[in-house]
C-alpha positions in Angstrom: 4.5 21.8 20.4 1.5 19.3 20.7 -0.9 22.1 19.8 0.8 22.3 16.7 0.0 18.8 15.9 -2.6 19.8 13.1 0.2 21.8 11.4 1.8 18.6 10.3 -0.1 17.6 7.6 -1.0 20.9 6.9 2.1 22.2 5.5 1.9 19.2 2.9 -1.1 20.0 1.9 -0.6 23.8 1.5 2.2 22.7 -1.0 0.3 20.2 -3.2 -2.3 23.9 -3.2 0.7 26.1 -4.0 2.1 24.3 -7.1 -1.0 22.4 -8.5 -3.1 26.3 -8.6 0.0 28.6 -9.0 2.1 26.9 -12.0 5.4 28.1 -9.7 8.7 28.2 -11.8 10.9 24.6 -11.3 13.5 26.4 -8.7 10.5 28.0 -6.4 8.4 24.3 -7.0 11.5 22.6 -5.5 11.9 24.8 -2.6 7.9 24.7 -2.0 7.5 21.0 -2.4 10.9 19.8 -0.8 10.5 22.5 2.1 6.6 21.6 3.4 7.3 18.5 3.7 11.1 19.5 5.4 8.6 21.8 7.8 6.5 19.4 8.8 9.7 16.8 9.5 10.6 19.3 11.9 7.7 19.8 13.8 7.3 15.9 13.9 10.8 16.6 15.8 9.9 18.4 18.0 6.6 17.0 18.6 8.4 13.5 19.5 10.7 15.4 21.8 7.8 16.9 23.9 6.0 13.5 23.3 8.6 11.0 24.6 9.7 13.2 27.3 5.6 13.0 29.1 4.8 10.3 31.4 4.0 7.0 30.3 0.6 7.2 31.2 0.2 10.6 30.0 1.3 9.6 26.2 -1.5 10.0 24.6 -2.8 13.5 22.7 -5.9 14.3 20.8 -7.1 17.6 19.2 -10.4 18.1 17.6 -10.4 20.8 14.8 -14.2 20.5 14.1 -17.4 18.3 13.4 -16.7 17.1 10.2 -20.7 15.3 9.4 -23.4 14.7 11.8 -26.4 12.6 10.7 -28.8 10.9 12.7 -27.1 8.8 15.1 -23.8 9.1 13.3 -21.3 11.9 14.2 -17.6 12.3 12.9 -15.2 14.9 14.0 -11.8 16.0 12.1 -9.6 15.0 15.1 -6.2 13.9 15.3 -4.6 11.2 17.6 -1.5 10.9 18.8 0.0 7.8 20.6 3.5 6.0 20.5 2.2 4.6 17.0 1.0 7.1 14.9 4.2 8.7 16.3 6.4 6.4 14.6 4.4 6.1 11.6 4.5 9.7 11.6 8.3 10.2 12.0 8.5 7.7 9.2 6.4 9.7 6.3 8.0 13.0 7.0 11.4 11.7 7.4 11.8 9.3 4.7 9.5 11.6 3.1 11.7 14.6 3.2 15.1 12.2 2.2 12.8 10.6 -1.1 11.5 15.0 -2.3 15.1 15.8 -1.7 16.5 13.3 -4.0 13.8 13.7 -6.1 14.9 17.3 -7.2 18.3 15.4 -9.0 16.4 12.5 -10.2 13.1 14.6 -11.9 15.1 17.9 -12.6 15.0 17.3 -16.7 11.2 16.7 -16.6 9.2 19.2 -18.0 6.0 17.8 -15.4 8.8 19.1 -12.4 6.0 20.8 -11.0 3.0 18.5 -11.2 5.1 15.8 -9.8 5.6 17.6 -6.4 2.6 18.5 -6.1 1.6 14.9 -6.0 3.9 13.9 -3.9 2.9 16.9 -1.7 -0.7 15.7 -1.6 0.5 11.7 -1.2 2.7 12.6 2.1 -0.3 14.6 3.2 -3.1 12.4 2.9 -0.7 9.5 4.7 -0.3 11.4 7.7 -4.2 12.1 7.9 -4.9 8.3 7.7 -2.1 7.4 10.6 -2.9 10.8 12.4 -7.2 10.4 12.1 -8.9 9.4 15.2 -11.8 8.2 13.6 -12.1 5.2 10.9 -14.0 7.8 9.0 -11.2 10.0 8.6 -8.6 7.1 8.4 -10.6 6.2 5.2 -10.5 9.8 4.1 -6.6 9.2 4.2 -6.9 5.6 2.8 -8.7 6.8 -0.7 -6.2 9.7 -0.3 -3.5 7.6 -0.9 -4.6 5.3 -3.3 -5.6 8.5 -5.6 -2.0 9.7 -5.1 -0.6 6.0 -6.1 -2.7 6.2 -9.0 -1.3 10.1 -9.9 2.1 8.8 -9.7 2.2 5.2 -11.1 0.7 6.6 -14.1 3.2 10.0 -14.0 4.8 9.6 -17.1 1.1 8.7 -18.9 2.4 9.1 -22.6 3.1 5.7 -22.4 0.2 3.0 -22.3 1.9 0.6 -20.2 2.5 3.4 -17.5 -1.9 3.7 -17.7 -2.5 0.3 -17.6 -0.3 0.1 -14.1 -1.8 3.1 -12.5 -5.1 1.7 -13.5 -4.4 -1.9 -12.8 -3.2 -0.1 -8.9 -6.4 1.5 -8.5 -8.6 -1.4 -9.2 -7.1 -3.8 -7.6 -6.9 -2.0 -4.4 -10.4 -0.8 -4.6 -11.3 -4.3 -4.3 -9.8 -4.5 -0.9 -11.4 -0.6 -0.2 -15.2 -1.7 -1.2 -14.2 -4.7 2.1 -13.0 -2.3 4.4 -16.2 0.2 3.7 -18.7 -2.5 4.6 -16.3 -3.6 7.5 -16.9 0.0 8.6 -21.3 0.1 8.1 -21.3 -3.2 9.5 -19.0 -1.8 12.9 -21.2 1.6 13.5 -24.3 -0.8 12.7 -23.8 -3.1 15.8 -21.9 -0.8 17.8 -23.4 2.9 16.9 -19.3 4.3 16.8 -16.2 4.3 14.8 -14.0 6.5 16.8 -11.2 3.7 17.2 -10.5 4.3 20.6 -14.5 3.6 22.0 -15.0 1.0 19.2 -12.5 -1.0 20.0 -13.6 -0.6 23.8 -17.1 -1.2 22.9 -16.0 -3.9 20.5 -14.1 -5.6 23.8 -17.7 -4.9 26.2 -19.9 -6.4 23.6 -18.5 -9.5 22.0 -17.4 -12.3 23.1 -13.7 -13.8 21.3 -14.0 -16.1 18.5 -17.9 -15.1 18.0 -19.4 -14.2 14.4 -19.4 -10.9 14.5 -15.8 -9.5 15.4 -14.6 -12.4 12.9 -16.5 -11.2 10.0 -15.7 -7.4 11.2 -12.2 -8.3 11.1 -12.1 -10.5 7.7 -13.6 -7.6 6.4 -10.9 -5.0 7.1 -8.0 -7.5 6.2 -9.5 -7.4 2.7 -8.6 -3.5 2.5 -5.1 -4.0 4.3 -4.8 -6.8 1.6 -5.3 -4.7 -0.6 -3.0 -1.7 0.3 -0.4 -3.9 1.4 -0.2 -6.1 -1.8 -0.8 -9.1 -0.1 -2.0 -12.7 -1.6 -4.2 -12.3 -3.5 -4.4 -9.3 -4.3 -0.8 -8.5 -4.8 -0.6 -8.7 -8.5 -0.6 -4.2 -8.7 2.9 -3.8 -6.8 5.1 -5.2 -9.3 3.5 -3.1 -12.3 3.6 -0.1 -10.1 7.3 0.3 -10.8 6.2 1.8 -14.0 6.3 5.2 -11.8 9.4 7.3 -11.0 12.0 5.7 -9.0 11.0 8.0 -5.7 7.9 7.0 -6.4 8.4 3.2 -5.9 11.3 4.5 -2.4 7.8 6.9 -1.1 5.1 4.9 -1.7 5.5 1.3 -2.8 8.5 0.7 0.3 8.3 3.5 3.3 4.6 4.4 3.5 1.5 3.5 1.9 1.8 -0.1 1.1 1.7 -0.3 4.8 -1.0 1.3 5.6 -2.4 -2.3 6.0 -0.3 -3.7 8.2 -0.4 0.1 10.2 -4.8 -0.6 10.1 -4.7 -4.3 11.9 -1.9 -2.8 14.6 -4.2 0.2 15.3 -7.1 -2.3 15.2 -5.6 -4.9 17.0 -8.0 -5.1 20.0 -10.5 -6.4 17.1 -8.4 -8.4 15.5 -7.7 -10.5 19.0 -11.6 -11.2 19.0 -10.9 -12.6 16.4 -8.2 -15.8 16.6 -9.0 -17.3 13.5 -8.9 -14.0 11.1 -5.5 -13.6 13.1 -4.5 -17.3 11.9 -5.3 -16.4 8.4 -3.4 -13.2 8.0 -0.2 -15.2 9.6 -0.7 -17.5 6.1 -1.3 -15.0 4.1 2.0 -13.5 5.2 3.9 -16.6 4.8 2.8 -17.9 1.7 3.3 -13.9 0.0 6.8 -14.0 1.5 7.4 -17.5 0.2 5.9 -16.3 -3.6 7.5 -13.0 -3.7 11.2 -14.3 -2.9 11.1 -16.7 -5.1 9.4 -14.9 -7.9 12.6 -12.3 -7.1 14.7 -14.8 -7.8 14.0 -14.8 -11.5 13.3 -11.0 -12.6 15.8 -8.7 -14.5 14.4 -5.8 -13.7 16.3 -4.1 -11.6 13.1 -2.4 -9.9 11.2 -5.4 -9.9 13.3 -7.4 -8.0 13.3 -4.9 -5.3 9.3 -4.6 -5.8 9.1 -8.9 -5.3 11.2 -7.9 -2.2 8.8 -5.5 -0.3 5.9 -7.6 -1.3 7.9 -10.7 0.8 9.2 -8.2 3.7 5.4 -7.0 3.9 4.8 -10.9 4.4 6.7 -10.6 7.3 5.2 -8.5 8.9 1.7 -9.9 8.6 3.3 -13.3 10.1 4.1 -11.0 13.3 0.8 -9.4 12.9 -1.0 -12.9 12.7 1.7 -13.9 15.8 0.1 -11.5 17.7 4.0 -9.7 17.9 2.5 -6.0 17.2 5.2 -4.5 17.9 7.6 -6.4 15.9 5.7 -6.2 13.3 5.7 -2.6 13.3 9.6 -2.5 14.1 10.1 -4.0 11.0 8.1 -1.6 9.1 10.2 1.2 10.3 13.4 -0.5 9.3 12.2 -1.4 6.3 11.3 1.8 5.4 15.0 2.4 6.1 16.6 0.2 3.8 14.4 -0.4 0.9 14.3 3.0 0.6 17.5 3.5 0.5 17.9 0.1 -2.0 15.0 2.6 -3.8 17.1 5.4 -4.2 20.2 4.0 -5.1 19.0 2.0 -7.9 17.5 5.3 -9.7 21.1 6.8 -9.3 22.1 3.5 -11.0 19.8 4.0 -13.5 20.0 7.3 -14.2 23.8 6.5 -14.6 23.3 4.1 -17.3 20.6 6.2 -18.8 17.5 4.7 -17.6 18.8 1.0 -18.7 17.0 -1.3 -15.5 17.5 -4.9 -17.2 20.7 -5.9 -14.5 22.1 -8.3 -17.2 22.7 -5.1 -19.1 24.9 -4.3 -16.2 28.2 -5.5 -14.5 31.2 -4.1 -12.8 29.8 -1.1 -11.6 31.2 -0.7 -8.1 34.1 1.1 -9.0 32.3 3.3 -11.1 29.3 3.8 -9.0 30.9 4.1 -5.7 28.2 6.0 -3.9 25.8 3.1 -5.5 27.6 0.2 -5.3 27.8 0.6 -0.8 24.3 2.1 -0.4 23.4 -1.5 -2.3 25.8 -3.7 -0.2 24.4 -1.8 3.1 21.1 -1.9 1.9 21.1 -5.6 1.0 22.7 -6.8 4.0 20.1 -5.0 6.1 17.5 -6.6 3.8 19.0 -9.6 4.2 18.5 -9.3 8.0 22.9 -9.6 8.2 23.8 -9.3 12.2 24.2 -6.2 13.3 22.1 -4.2 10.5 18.6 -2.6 11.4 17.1 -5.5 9.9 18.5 -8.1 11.5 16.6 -6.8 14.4 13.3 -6.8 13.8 13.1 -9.8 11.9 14.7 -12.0 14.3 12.2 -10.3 16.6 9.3 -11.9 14.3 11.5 -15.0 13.9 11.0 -16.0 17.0 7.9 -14.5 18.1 6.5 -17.2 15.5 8.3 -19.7 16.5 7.1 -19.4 20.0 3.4 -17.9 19.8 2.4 -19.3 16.6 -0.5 -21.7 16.0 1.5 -24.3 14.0 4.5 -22.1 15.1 7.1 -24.4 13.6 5.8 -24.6 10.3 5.4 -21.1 10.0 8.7 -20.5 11.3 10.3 -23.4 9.3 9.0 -21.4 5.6 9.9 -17.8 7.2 13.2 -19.0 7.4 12.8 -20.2 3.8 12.3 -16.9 3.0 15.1 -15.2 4.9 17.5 -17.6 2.9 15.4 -16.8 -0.3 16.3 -13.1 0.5 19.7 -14.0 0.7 20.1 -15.3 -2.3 18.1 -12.8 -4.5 19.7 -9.4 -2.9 23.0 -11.2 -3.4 22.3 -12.3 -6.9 21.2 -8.4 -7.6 24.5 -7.2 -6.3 26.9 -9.8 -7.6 25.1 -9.0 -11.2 24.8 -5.3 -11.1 28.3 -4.3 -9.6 30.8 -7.4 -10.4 31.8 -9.3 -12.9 32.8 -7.5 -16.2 32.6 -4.3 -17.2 29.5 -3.5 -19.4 29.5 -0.1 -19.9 31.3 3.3 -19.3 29.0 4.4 -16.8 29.9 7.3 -13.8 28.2 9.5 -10.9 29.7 12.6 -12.5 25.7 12.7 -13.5 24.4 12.7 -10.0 24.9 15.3 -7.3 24.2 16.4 -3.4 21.1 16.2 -3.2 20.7 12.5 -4.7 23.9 11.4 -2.9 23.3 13.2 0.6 19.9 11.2 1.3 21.7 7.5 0.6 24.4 8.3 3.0 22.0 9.6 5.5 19.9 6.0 4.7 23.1 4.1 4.8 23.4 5.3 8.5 20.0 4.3 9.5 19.7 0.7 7.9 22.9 0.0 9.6 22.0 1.4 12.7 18.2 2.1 13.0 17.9 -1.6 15.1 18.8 0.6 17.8 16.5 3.2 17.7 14.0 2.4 21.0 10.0 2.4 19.3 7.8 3.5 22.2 5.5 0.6 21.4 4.7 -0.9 24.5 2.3 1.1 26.1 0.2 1.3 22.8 0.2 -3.0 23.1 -0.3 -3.4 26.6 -1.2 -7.2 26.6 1.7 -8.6 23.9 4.2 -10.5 25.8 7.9 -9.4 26.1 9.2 -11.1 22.9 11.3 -14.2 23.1 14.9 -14.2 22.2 15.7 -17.9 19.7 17.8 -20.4 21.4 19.4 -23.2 20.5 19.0 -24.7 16.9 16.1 -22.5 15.9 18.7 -19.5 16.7 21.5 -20.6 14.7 19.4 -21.8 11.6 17.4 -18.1 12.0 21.1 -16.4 11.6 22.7 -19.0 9.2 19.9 -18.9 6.5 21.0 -15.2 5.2 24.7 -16.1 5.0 23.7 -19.4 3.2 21.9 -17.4 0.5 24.5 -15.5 0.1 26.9 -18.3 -0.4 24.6 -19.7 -2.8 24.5 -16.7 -5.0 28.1 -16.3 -5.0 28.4 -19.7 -6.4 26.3 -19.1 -8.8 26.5 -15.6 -9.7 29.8 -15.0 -9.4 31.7 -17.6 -8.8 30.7 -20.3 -11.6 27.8 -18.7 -13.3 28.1 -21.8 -15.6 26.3 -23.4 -12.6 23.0 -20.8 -13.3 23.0 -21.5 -17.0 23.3 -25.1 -16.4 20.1 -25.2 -14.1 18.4 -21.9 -16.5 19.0 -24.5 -19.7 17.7 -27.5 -18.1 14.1 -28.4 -18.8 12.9 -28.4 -14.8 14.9 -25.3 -14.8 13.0 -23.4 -18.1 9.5 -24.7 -16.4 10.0 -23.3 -13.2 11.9 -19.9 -14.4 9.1 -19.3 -16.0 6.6 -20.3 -13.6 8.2 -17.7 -10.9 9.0 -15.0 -13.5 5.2 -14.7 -14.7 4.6 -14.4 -10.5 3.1 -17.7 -10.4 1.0 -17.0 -13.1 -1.7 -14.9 -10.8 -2.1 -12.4 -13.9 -2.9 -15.3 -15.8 -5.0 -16.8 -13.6 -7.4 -13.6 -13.1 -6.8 -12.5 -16.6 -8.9 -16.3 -17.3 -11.4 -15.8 -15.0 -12.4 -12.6 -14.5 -11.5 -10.1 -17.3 -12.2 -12.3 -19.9 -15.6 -13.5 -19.3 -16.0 -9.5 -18.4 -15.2 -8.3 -21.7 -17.1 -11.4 -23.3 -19.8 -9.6 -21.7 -19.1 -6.1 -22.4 -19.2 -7.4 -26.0 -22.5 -9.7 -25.6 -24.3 -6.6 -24.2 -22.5 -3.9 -26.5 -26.3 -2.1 -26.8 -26.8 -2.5 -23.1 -29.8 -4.3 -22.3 -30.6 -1.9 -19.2 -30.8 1.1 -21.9 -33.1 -0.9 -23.8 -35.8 -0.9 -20.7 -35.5 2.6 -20.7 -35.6 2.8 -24.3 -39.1 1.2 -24.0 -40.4 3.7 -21.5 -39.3 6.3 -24.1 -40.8 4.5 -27.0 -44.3 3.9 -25.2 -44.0 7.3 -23.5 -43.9 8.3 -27.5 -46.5 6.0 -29.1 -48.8 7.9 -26.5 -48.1 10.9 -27.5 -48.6 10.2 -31.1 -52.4 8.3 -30.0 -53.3 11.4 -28.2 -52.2 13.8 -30.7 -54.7 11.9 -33.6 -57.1 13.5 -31.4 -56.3 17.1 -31.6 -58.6 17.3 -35.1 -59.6 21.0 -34.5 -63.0 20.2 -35.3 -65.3 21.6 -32.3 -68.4 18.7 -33.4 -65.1 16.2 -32.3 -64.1 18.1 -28.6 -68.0 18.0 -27.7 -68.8 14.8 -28.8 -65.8 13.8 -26.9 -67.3 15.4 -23.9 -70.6 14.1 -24.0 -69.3 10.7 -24.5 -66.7 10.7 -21.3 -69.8 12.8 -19.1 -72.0 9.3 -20.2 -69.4 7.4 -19.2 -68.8 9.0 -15.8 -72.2 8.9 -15.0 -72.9 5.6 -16.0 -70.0 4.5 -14.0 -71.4 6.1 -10.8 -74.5 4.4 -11.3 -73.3 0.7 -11.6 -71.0 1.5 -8.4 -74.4 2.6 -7.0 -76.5 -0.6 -7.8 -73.4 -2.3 -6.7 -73.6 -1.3 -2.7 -77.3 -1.8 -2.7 
């Protein structure tokens, strides 16, 4: 099954070919899209089977297809690499893949672009598993731009609208900020070390510099600003949130399972750099905290119900840059495979609650659903305890794994673990506030699931069973981070306040939320209250911030230099280039006296020029 490796993203690929050049009818587009990406689940199966059944020391598995570019010095081949890693990240895209194109059949099945959006997503899940999958950094940032083209595709699906442009735009720029880093990160790493296959680099990066030293710190730095970037982290996180302008799958696929880490997936595969480089590693622990901290409470505030749950990855993706920045690798990536799990499934569930009150997301709009939206109302309460990190749920797990990983490695380890508990009480209280608001309390509406079937339904109970019990499943992440301590269990205090905060952000929210909601209004009408809701609604004002200080002295000077004043350099060249022509045109008189007069003068001239030069040396 290993020799079929390069079938995997293949099979995605072949689809997003099939329905972009064959304009397939919407029954033969479903089976096509929903089916390469089933097919290449399956062989991820299998492949994991054979895989996890080799040796430990024999886990590893690389096949080169063919040189890709060879210049100079520089070679890159179109390899793939397989290790415990790319095998989870791998497991994750087709299988949460698969579950997000099957429901997307019920959710898209009225829109006339059926066929186009498949074949996005097609090309999206493809593209992902050549960026996990690519065994050089050349052909990891094939799959990086990959992606970010697909985000831009989708975001911007439904581009009638000018708001949905502006997001897929505002998404593409904003990320190619963080891509233009990670580029020179790459020229500067082939520069001093003549490779960027990831395995030798980061050998030859270990040979050749010593921790702590310029180079691997500046290296590093720059490759954090590309999984800043693609991850949505501070600052350049203000894209996620607009990106729900997309389809709903589109937010479960790409902005919660798989690309928006792809940054936190680069510093793990990188990590042997990164450890060169303690003070980068400090930094992207802030960075984490401080987006955690931001996002939950910015959460807090919205009424969308898609934004909320965007607020939420953005501050679950904080965490797992704190484990990153811990040095607790494999935590970190534990958590990103539960997350996928349930936010996801908290994805999925709120399309089927939108499409149920026909596309109304504004949650105040909503109320006393869960006995009309049955299906909904537990894939939400499932969803949000695992969010919520609830005992027992998948995401209790991991993020008591990070917990106290930071609280024991951490530079400043009880600070950092003091706000990360913050934030896991913060979670509690938005996810809770979501629920109470969306499914209790009176009834707003006549709304039923008489308008979703199967193939929505069957992928949240199939997610339900995974955020509860997907803590479980064993990641095969240890030989892939040979030096990272066995992660501490909390003790003590620091254990009970790391399991308490969720279930005191709940209480919280049923207080206020459901309990006396005359407590919210209270605190929403006072003038502390006004200030800071809407402080944290605008995000913390970041789009304000950059809109101030960077697009409007841009388009000041768009409009300064309207005429361009490089054209008008070149305009002088053609002007001069012009003026010549017109000078030695006066001279074509057609009067033969002119010409050899002309001649005689410039043979004189010649002649007395060699002369002087004559006299001149003697």
């Amino acid at each position: 099954m290993l020799n079929l490796l390069w079938l995997v993203p293949t099979f995605p690929l072949a689809g997003f070919l099939l329905l972009a050049l064959c304009g397939l009818p919407k029954r033969l587009a479903a089976w096509v899209g929903v089916g390469s990406v089933g097919i290449a689940a399956l062989l991820t199966l299998g492949i994991a089977v054979e895989f996890l059944g080799m040796p430990a020391s024999e886990q590893v598995f690389r096949q080169t297809l063919w040189q890709w570019m060879s210049s100079g010095d520089f070679t890159a081949t179109f390899a793939l690499y397989l290790d415990p890693l790319a095998l989870v990240m791998m497991c994750i895209i087709t299988g949460i893949g698969f579950l997000i194109h099957l429901y997307s059949v019920g959710y898209m099945d009225e829109d006339p672009a059926f066929s186009r959006f498949f074949a996005y997503m097609n090309l999206f899940v493809a593209a992902m598993l050549v960026l996990v999958l690519g065994d050089n950094l050349v052909l990891l940032y094939l799959g990086w731009e990959g992606v970010g083209l697909c985000s831009y595709l989708l975001i911007g699906f439904w581009y009638d609208s000018p708001e949905n442009g502006y997001a897929a735009r505002k998404a593409f720029i904003v990320t190619r900020i963080g891509d233009t880093s990670m580029a020179i990160g790459l020229f500067l790493l082939f520069m001093h070390l003549g490779t960027l296959d990831i395995q030798q680099l980061m050998q030859s990066a270990g040979d050749n510099w010593a921790q702590g030293s310029l180079l691997p710190t500046l290296a590093a730095a720059l490759l954090l600003g590309g999984a800043l970037g693609k991850s949505a982290q501070l600052p350049l996180q203000t894209w996620l949130p607009d990106a729900m302008a997309g389809p709903t799958p589109i937010s479960a696929l790409i902005h919660a399972a798989t690309m928006v880490t792809a940054g936190v997936y680069l510093i793990a595969r990188t990590h042997e750099l990164f450890m060169l480089a303690p003070e980068v590693l400090f930094v992207v622990a802030v960075i984490g905290v401080l987006t955690l901290l931001i996002s939950g409470f910015t959460a807090l505030v919205q009424t969308d119900i898609k934004r909320i749950l965007a607020f939420s990855t953005m501050s679950q993706l904080g965490y797992m840059f704190l484990a990153l920045g811990v040095g607790a690798w494999s935590a970190a990536i534990f958590h990103l495979m539960t997350h996928a799990f349930f936010k996801a499934l908290l994805f999925l569930a709120s399309g089927a609650v939108i499409i149920c009150m026909h596309h109304e997301q504004d949650i105040f709009k909503m109320g006393g659903l869960r006995k009309r939206l049955p299906v909904s109302f537990w894939s939400f309460v499932i969803g949000g305890l695992a969010l919520a990190a609830l005992p027992l749920t998948s995401g209790y797990y991991s993020k008591h794994e990070i917990l106290g990983a930071t609280h024991v490695f951490a530079r400043s380890g009880d600070t950092l673990w003091a706000v990360a508990v913050l934030g896991a009480l913060i979670t509690g209280i938005y996810t809770s506030r979501l629920i109470f608001v969306v499914f209790f309390g009176a009834d707003k509406t006549h709304a039923d699931e008489s308008s979703i079937g199967l193939n929505i339904k069957l992928p949240l109970i199939i997610l339900c069973v995974l955020s509860l019990f997907g803590g479980l499943i064993h990641v095969p992440l240890d030989r892939v981070f040979p030096l990272q301590q066995v992660l501490p269990h909390l003790a003590g205090t620091a254990n009970a306040l790391t399991i308490a905060a969720p279930f005191v952000g709940i209480l919280i929210a049923y207080l206020f939320f459901y309990g006396k909601p005359e407590l919210s209004e209270k605190v929403a009408a006072n003038s502390l209250g006004k200030m800071l809701q809407r402080f944290w609604f605008s995000g913390w004002g970041f789009d304000w911030l950059y809109q101030k200080l960077l697009v409007n002295p841009l388009m000041w000077l768009v409009r300064a230099n309207k005429k361009d004043v490089v054209d008008s350099f070149y305009h002088l060249i053609a002007w001069l280039i012009r003026l010549l022509h017109r000078l030695l045109s006066m001279s074509q008189t057609g009067r033969v006296q002119w010409y050899a007069a002309g001649i005689a003068l410039g043979v004189v001239v010649i002649v007395g020029l060699g002369v002087w030069r004559q006299h001149l040396w003697f």
